[in-house]
Residue frames as a rotation matrix with the C-alpha (Angstrom) as fourth column:
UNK 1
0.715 0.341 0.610 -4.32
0.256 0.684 -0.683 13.90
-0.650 0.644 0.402 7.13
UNK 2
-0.412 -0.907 -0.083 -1.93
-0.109 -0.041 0.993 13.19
-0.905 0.419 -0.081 4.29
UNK 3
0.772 0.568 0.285 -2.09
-0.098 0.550 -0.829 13.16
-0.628 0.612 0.480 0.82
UNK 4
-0.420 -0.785 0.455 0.57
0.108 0.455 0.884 11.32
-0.901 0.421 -0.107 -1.27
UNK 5
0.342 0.126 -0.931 0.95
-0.933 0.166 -0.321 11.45
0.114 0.978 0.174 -5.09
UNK 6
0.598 0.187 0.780 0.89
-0.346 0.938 0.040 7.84
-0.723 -0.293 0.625 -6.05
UNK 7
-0.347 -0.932 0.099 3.25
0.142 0.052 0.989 6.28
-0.927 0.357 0.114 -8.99
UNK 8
-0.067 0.622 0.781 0.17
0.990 0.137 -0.024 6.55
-0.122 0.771 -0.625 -10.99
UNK 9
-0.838 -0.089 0.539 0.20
0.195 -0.970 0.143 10.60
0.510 0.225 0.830 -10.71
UNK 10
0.182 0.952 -0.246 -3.12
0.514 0.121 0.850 10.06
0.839 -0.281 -0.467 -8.18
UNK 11
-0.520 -0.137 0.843 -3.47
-0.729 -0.445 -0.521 12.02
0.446 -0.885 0.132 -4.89
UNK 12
0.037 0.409 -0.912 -4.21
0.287 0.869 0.402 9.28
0.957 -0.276 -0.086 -2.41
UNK 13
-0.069 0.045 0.997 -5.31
-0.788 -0.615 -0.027 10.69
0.612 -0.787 0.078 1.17
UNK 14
-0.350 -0.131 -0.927 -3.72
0.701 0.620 -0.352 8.64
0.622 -0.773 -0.125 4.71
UNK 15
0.413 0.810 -0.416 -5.75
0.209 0.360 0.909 9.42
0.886 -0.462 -0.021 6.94
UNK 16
-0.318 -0.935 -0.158 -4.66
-0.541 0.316 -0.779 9.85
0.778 -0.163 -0.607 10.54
UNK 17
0.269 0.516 0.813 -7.05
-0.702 0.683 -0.202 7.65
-0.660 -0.517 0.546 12.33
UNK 18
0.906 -0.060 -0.419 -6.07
-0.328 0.526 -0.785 5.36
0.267 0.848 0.457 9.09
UNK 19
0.067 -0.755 -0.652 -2.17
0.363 0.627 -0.689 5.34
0.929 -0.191 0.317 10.09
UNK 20
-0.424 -0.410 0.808 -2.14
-0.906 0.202 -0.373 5.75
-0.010 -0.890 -0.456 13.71
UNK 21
0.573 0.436 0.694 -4.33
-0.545 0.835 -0.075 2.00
-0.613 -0.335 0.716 13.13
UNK 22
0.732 -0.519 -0.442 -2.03
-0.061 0.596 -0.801 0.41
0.679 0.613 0.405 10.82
UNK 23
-0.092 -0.899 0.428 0.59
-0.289 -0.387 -0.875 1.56
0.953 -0.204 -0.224 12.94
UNK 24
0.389 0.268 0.881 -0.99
-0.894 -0.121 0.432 0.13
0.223 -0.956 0.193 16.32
UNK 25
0.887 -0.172 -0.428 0.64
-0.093 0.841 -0.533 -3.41
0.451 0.513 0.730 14.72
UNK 26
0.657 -0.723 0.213 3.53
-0.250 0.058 0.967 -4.35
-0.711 -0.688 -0.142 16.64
UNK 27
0.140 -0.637 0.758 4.90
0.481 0.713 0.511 -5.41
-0.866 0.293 0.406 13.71
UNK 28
0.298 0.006 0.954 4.14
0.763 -0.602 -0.235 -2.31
0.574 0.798 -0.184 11.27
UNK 29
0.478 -0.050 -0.877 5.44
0.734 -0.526 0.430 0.13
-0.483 -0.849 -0.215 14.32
UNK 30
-0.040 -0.868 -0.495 8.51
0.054 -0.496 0.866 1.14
-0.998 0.008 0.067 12.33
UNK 31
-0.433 -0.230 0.872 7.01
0.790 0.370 0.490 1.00
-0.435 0.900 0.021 9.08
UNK 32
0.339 0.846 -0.412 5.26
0.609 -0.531 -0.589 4.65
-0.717 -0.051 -0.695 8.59
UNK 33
-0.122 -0.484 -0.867 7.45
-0.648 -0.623 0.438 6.08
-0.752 0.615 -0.238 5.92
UNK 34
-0.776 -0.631 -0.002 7.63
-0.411 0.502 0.761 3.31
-0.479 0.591 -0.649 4.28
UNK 35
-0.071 0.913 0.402 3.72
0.781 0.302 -0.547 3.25
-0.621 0.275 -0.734 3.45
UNK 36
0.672 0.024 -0.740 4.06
-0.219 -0.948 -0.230 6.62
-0.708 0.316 -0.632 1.99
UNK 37
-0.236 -0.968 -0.088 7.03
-0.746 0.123 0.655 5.81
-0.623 0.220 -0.751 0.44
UNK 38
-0.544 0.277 0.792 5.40
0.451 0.893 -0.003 2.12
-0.708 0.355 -0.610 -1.46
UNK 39
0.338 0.829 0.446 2.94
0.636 0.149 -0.757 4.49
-0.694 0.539 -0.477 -2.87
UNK 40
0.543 -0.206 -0.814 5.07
-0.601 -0.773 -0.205 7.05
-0.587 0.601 -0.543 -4.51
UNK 41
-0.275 -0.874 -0.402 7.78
-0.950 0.184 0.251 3.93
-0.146 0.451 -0.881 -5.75
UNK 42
0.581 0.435 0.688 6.21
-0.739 0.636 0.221 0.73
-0.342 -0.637 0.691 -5.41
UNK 43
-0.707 -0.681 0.190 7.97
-0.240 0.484 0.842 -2.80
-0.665 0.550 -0.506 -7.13
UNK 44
-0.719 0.692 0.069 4.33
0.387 0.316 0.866 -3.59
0.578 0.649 -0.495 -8.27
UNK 45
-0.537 0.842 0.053 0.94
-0.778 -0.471 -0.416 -2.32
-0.326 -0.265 0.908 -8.16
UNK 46
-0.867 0.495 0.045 -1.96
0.398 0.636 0.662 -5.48
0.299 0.592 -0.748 -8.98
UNK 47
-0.112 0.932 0.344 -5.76
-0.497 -0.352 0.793 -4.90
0.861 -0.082 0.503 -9.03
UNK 48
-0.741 0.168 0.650 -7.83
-0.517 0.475 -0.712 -6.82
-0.429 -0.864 -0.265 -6.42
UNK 49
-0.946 0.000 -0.323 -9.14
-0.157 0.873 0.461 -9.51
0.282 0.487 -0.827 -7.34
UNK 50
-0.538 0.808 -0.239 -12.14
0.825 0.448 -0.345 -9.33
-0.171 -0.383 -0.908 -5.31
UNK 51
0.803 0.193 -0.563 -13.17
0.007 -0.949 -0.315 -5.08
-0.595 0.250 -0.764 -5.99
UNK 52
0.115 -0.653 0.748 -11.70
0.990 0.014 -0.140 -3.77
0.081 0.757 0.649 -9.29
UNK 53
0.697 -0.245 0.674 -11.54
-0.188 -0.969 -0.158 -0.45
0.692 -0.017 -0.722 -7.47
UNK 54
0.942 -0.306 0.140 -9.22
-0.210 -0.211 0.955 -1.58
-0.262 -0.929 -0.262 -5.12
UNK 55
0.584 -0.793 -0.172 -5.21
-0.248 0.027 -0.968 -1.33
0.773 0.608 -0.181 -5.99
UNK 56
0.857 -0.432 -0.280 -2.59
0.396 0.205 0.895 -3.45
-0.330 -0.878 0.347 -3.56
UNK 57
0.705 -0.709 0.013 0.79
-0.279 -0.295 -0.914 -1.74
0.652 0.640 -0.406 -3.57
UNK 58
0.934 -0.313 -0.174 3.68
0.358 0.825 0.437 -3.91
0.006 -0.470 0.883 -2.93
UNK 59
0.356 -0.934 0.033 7.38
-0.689 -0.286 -0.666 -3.29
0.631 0.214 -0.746 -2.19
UNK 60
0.714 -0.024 -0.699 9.59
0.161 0.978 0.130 -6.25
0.681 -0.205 0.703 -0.66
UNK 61
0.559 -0.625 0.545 11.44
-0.766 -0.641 0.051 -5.56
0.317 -0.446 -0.837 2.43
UNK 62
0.158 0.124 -0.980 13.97
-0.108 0.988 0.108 -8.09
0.982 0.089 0.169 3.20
UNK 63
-0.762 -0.604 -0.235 14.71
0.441 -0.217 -0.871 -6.71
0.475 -0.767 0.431 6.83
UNK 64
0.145 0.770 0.621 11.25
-0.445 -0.510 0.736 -6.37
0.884 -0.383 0.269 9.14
UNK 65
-0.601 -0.193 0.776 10.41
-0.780 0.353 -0.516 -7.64
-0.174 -0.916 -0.363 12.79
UNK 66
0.646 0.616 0.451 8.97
-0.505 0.788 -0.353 -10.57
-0.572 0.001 0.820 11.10
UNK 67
-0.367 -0.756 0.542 12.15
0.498 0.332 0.801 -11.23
-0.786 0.564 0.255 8.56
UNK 68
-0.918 0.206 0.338 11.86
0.323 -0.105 0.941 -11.09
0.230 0.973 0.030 4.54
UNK 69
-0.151 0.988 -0.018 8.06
0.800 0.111 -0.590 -9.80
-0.581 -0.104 -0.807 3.89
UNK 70
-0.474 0.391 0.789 6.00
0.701 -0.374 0.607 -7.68
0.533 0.841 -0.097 1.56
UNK 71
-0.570 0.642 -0.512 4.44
-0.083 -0.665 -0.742 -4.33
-0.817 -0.381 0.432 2.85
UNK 72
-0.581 0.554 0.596 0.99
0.812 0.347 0.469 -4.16
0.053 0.756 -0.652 1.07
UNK 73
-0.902 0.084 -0.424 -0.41
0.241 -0.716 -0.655 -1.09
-0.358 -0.693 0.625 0.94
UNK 74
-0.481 0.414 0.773 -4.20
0.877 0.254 0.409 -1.20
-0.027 0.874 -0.484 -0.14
UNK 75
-0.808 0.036 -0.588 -5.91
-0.139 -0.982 0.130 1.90
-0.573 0.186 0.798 -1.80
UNK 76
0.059 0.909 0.413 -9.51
0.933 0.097 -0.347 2.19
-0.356 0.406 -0.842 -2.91
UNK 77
-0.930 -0.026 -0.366 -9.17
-0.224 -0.751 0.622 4.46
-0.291 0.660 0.692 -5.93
UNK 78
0.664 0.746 -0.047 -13.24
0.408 -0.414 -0.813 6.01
-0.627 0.521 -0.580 -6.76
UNK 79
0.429 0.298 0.853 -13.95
0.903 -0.119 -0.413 7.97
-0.022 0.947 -0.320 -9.17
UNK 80
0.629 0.437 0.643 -12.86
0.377 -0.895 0.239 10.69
0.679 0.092 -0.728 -7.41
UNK 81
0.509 -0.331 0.795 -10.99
-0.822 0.088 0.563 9.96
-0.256 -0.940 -0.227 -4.45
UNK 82
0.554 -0.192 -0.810 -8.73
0.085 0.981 -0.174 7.63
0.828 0.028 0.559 -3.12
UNK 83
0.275 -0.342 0.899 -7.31
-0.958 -0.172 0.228 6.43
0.076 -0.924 -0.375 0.24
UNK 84
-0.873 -0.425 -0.237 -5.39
-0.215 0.774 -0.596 3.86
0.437 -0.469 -0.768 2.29
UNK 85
0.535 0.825 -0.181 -7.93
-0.366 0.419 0.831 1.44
0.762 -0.378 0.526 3.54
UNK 86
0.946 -0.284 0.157 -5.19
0.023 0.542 0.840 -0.39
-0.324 -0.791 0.519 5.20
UNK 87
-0.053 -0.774 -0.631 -1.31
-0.369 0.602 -0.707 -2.17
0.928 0.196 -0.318 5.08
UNK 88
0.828 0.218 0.517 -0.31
-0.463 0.786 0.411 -4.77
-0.317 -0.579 0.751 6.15
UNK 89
-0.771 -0.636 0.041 3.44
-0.571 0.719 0.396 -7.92
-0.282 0.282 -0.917 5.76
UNK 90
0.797 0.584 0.154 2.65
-0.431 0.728 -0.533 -10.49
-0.423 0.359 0.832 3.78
UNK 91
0.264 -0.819 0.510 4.28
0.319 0.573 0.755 -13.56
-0.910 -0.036 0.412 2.73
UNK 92
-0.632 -0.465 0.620 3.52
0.616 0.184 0.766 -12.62
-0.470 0.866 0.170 -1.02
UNK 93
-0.879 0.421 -0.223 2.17
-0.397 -0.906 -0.146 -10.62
-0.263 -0.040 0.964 -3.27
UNK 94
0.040 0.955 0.294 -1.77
0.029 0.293 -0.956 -11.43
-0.999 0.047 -0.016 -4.35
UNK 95
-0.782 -0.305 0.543 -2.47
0.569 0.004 0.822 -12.77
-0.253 0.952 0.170 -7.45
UNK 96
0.238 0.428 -0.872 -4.18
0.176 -0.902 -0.394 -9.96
-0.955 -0.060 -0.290 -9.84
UNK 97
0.851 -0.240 0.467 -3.69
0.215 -0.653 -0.727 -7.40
0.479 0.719 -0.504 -12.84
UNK 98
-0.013 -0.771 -0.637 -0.63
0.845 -0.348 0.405 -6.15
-0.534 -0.533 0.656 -12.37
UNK 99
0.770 0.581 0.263 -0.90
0.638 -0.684 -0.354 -2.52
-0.026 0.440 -0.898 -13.06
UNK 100
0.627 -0.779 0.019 2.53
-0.776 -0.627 -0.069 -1.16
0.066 0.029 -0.997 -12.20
UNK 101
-0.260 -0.313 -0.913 4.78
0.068 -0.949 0.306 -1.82
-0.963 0.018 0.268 -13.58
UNK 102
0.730 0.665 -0.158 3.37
-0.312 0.118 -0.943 -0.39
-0.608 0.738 0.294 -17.05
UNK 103
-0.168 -0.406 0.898 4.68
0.524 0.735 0.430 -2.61
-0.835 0.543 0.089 -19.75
């Protein structure tokens, strides 16, 4: 198990039963740094729209084995805790709070 400081100053624990399944994605194969990496720099951070503990962090890549695409990495920040639930390409980001960057 990892645990990553987040751009928020949060310790955010990956799992590795977490990324060896993100990572079973033919298309996220080559992307395992770069989940680590989203959470320490992201371009934007928005709530979720559906759980206001959950935080998507986004960074645009324009070069993937799908083309142009967003890596989303999402993170269920408790009270206490937080972890990678998943990531995942996407065409865009979700609309939301946007929490990073702070304004």
């Amino acid at each position: 198990m990892k645990t990553i400081k987040d751009c928020f100053g949060h310790a955010v624990r990956l799992t590795d039963e977490r990324r060896a399944h993100i990572l079973e994605h033919p298309e996220m194969k080559e992307m395992g740094a770069e989940i680590e990496r989203v959470l320490t720099a992201p371009q934007t951070v928005r709530r979720s729209r559906s759980d206001d503990a959950v935080r998507l962090f986004y960074e645009f890549y324009a070069r993937t084995i799908v083309d142009g695409k967003w890596l989303c990495v999402v993170v269920k920040c408790l009270e206490d805790d937080a972890f990678v639930v998943t990531a995942y390409l996407t065409d865009k980001p979700k609309t939301g709070e946007t929490l990073w960057p702070i304004n």
